[in-house]
Structure formats: C-alpha cells, structure tokens
C-alpha positions in Angstrom: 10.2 18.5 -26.9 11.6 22.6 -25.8 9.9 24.4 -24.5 9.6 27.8 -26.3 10.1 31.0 -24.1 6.8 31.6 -23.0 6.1 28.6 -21.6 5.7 27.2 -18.1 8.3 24.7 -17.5 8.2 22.5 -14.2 10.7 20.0 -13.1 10.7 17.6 -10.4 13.9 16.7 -9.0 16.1 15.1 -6.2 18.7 17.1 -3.8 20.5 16.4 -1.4 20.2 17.4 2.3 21.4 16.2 5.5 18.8 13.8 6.3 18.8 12.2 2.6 17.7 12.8 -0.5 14.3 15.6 -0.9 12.5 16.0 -3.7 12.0 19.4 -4.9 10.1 21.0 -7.7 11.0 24.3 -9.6 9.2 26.3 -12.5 9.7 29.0 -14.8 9.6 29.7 -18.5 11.5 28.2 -20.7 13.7 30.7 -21.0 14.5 31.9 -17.6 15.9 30.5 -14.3 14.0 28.1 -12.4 12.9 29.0 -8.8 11.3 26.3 -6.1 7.8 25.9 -6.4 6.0 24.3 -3.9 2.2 22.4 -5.3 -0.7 24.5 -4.7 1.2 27.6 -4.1 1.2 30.2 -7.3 3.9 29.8 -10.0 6.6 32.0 -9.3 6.7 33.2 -13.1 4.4 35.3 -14.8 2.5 35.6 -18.3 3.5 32.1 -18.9 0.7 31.0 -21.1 -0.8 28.5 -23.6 1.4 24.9 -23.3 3.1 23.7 -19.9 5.6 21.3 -19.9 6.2 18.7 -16.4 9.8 17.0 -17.2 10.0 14.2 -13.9 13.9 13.1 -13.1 14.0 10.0 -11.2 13.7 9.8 -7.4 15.5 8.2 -4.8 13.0 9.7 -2.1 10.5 6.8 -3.3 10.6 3.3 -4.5 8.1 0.1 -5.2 8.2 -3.0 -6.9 10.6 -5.3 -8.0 14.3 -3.2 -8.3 13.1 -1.5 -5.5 16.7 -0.2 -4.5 17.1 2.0 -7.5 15.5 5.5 -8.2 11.6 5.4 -8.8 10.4 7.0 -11.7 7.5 8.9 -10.3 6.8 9.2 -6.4 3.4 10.2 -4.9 4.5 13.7 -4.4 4.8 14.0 -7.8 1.7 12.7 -8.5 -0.1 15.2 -6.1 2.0 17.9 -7.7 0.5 17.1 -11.1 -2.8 17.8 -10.0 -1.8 20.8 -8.2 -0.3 22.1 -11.5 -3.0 21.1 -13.8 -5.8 22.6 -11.7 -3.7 25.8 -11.3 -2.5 26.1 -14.7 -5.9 25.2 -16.6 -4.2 24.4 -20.0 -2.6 21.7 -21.6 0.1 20.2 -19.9 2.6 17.5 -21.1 4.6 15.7 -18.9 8.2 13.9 -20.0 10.0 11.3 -17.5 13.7 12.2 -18.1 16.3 9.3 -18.9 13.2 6.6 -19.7 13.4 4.9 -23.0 9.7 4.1 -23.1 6.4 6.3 -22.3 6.0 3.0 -20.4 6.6 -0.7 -19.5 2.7 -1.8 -20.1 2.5 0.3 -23.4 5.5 -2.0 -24.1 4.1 -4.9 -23.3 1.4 -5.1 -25.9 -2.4 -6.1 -24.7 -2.6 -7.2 -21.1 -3.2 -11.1 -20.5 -6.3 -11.6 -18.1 -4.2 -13.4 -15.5 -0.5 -13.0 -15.4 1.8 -14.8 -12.6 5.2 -13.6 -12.1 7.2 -16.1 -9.9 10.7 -13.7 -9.7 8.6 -12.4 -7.2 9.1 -15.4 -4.9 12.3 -16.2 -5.8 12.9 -12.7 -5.0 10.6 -12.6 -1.9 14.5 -12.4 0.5 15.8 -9.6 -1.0 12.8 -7.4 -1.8 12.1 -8.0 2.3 15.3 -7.2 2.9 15.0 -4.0 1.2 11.8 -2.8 2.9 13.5 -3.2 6.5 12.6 -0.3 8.1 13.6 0.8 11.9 11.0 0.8 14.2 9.7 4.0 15.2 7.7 6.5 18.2 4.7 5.8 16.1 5.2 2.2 16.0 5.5 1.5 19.7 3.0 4.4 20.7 0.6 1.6 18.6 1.8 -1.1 20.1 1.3 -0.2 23.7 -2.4 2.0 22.8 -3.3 -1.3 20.7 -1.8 -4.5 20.8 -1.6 -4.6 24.7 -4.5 -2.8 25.7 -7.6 -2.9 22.6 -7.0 -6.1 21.2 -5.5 -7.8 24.5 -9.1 -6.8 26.0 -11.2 -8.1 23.0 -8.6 -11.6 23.0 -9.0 -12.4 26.8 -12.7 -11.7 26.4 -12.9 -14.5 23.5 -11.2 -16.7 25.2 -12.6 -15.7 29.3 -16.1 -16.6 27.3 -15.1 -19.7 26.1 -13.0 -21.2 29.2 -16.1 -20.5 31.3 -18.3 -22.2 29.1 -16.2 -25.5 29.2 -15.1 -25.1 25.3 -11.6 -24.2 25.6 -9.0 -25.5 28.7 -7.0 -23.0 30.5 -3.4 -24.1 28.6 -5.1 -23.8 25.4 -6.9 -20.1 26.0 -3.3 -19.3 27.5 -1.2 -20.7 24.5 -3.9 -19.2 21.8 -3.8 -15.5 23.0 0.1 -15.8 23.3 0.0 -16.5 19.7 -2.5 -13.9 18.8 -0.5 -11.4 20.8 3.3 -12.5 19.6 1.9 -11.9 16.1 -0.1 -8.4 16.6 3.2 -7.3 18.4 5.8 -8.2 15.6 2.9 -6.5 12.4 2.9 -3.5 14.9 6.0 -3.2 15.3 7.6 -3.3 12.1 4.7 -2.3 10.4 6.3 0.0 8.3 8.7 -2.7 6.6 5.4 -5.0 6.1 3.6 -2.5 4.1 7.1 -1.6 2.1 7.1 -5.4 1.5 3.4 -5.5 0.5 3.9 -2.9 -1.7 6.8 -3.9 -3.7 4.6 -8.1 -4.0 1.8 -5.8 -5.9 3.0 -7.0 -9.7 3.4 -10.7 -8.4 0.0 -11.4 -9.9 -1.7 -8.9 -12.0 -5.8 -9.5 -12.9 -5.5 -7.7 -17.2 -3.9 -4.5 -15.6 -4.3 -4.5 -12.6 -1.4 -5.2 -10.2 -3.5 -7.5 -6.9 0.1 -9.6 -5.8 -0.4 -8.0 -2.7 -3.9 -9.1 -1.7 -3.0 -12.6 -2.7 0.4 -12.8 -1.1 -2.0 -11.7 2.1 -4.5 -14.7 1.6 -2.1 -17.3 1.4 -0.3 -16.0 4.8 -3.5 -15.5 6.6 -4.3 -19.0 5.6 -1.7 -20.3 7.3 -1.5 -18.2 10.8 -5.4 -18.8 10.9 -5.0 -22.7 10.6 -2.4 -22.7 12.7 -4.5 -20.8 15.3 -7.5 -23.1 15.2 -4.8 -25.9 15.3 -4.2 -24.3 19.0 -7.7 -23.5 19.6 -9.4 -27.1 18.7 -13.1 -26.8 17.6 -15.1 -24.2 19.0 -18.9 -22.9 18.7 -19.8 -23.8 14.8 -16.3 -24.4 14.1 -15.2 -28.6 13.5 -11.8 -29.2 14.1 -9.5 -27.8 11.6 -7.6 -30.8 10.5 -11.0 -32.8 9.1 -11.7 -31.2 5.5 -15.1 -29.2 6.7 -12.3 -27.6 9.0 -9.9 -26.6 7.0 -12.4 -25.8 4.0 -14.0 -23.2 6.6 -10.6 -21.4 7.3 -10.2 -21.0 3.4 -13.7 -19.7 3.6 -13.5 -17.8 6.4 -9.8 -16.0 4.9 -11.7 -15.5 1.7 -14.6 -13.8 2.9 -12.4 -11.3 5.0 -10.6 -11.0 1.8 -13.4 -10.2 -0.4 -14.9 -7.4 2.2 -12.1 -6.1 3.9 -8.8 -7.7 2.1 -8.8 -4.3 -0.4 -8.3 -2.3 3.0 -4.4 -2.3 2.7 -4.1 -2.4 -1.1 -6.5 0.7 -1.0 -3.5 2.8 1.7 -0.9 1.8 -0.3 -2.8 3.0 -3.7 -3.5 6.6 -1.6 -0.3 6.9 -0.7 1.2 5.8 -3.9 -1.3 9.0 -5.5 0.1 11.0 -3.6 -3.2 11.8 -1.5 -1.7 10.3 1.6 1.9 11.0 3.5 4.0 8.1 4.8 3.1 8.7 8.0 -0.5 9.2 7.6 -0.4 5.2 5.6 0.9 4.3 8.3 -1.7 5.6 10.9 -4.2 3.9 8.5 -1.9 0.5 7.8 -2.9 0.5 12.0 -6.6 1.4 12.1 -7.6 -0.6 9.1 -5.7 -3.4 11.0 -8.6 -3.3 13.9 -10.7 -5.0 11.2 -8.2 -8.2 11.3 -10.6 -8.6 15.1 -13.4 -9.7 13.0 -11.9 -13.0 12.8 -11.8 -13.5 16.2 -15.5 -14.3 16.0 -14.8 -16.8 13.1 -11.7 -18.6 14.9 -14.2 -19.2 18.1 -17.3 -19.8 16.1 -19.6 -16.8 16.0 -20.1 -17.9 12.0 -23.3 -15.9 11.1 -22.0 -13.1 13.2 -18.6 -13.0 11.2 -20.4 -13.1 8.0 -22.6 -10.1 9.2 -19.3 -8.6 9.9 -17.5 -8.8 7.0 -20.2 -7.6 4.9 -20.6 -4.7 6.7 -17.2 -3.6 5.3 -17.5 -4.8 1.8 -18.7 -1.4 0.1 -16.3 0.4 1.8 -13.2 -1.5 1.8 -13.8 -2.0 -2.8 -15.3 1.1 -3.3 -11.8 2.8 -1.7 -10.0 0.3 -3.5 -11.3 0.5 -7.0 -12.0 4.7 -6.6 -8.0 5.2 -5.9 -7.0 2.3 -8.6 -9.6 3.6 -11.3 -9.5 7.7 -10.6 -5.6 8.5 -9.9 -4.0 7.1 -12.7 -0.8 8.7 -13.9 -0.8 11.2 -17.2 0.7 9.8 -20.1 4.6 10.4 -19.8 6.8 11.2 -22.9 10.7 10.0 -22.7 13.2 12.3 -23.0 17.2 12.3 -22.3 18.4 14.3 -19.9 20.6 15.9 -22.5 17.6 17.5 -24.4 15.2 18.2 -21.1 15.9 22.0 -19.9 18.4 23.0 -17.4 17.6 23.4 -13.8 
C-alpha cells in the first residue's frame, strides 16, 4: 500500500556504524523526507493525520531461531517502537514487513497441531550453538566472582559442611560434589550470554498448538542429566534413595519436573521480555543471573530436604507462569502486510 501525502510513514531500518549494524527508525509523511525518530519522542512531522503506515526492513541487529545467522524480520526494538507509535499516534496504524512473501509463517501453516516436534532442531543443535557463541564479558565475570564464588559457594559448603558432620556424606564425596556444582555454575556464568542465545534459538523445537516451549524442554532433559549425575556423586542423602534404584532416579525426574513446573518458565519468561522489546540485552542478562539463584532450590532436593523443596518450588509457581504466560499472551506482534522493497517508500 502508499501512503498518500498526509500520512505518517515510519520505517525501521538497519545502518551501518563502526561498531556494527544499528537499527534506526525515521518518520514523515508520505510525501516528504524522512528524519530519525527515536520511540516515545514526538514525530518530527506535523498535521500528519488519519492512517499511519510502519514498513519493518529486516534487521541484522537481532536474530532467533532456526537460520539464526541471517537478518531477523522484527527485533524487540521494533516491537517496543510499535507501541510507542501507536500510543502516540492514536489512530489506525498498519504495519508492512518489507521483502516477506507472507504476512506470516504460522498463517501459512494452516491450523496449529496440539503437539508439534521438530527434530532439525537437534540435528542442528552444533551449528545453532555455534552461532550463539558469544565472548565473555565485565558483566559476566563481575557475576561470576559476586556469585558463583562467594553466594552459592557459601550456600554449597553449607549443604555439604551439614551433611559431612552428620556422618551422611564422606569428605571425598562433599569435596568432589561441590567441585562439580561449582565447575558447572562457573562455565553457565560465564558464557551466559551464549546459553541464553542458544535457548532462544531451541524455542520452535517443540511447540504446544502455538506456542513455541523447545526451550523449557531442551532445559528438562539437561537438568535431568547434571542432576543424576550429581546424586550419582552425592550417594543417598536425607529422604533421598540412591539414584541408581528406580525410586531414585524416579525422584530426580520428579524433582526436575517440579522445578520445571514452578520456576522452569523463569528463563522462557526473560527471553519473551526481551524478545518484546520491554527488556535490553543487557538487562536479560542481569535477570538470565538472578532468576538463576532459584536453580539453589535444588540443593535442598539433591541432599534430601524433600518437603522443604516442594514448599520451595511452590512458592515461585505464580510468579515464574504468570510472567511467562502475561509476556507470551499480552505482547504479541501486530499483523504484518508483505510488501517488496520496490513498492515500500523511500527512506
């Protein structure tokens, strides 16, 4: 569609700087030049009534999902900026994605299947880490010395000071179980950035009718397997059999899945605020950390505080789902026309 003279035009769009590509939005009428607009400020064009028009150019600034290394459609800026524009402008706004062939995949797709399973994902599961590698930075090692090796080292070595005293755990053991505990909270600290890329990109592994949860389950499995493996080390403890008989190794797939169910969404609900736009990268970061506090909880499970874990993990069930489902179910994206870059306007 053109835009007719009078109306507000916005366009989202990609430049180049020295640091990499930045994305940068411009408005005007349809007429006139375009001049940078930055969301929430006031349009720099006046008497621009009725109709507004959003077109969205890919972004390199962004990416998610299988294909990850090419241009995004949308990034969470833009979807902040939408809001900004639509509460500021007040009328009718229609938004175009320039150079997409479809208003969208799903549309495409027909009705959604209740469960659908898509194993590229893990056949894929090399490259799409590969592509969320991410350097280390301040941030991650000013966690990793405020966290790892002073918080959660002092909650570890009081688990396991509690149970060598009580005669329930030999010295080697404690030793060899807190070494674990603390070689993986260093490495998710540290390159927490690329986990949370990779999470991100697993979402459409498994999707529940429309909703994307490959994430959470990709999660499950893997704490599955570092918690068996850490009972493994720790033998039976407190309420806890020992994990090899099938009560044991029934309770860590219990014990995984209640975590899941109250806390699991805690992750899936950053990366859904920062893919809204209502979040900065930095900021899901901070969170990825501080939600990660909650993974302590299963300390009391691994050295069997039971009912105290279940008290817990309940605890956190409201708020970990209601964050989940309010930033799934309340920021969903407009609907997007397709247009070629040939017939969008000029910037």
């Amino acid at each position: 569609m053109k835009p007719d003279a009078n109306s507000l035009v916005i366009v989202a769009v990609d430049e180049e700087s020295p640091s990499g590509p930045r994305r940068v939005y411009k408005a005007g009428k349809g007429g006139a030049p375009f001049k940078e607009w930055a969301p929430g400020a006031e349009f720099p064009v006046t008497g621009s009534g009725g109709r507004a028009l959003v077109y969205v150019w890919p972004t390199k600034t962004y990416s998610e999902g299988m294909g990850s290394s090419a241009p995004a459609e949308v990034s969470p800026e833009d979807r902040a900026m939408f809001r900004a524009a639509k509460k500021q402008h007040g009328g009718e706004m229609l938004f175009f994605k320039v150079g997409s062939s479809t208003k969208s995949a799903e549309e495409n797709a027909g009705p959604a299947p209740r469960f659908a399973f898509d194993s590229s994902y893990l056949k894929n599961m090399k490259a799409l880490f590969v592509e969320s590698m991410t350097r280390p930075n301040r941030q991650d090692y000013t966690w990793l010395a405020t966290k790892t090796f002073t918080f959660n080292l002092a909650i570890r070595l009081f688990f396991v000071m509690k149970a060598v005293n009580a005669g329930e755990l030999p010295v080697v053991r404690a030793v060899i179980s807190t070494s674990w505990y603390q070689v993986q909270d260093a490495v998710f600290t540290v390159f927490g950035q690329t986990y949370m890329k990779f999470l991100g990109r697993m979402t459409g592994m498994v999707r529940v009718f429309k909703a994307p949860v490959g994430d959470m389950v990709f999660v499950y499995f893997q704490l599955c397997g570092f918690e068996f493996l850490n009972r493994l080390v720790l033998g039976p403890l407190g309420e806890n059999p020992l994990v090899m008989t099938p009560k044991g190794l029934a309770l860590v797939f219990i014990n995984i899945l209640q975590g899941m169910i109250s806390g699991g969404p805690l992750v899936p609900a950053v990366n859904q605020m920062r893919r809204a736009g209502v979040i900065s990268h930095p900021t899901m970061m901070h969170l990825y950390q501080v939600t990660s506090l909650t993974m302590q909880f299963g300390l009391f499970a691994a050295f069997g505080y039971q009912k105290f874990y279940a008290i817990l993990t309940g605890s956190v069930l409201v708020l970990s789902w209601g964050s989940y489902v309010y930033f799934t179910s309340f920021f969903k994206d407009p609907e997007f026309g397709a247009i070629s870059p040939e017939a969008a306007p000029a910037h």
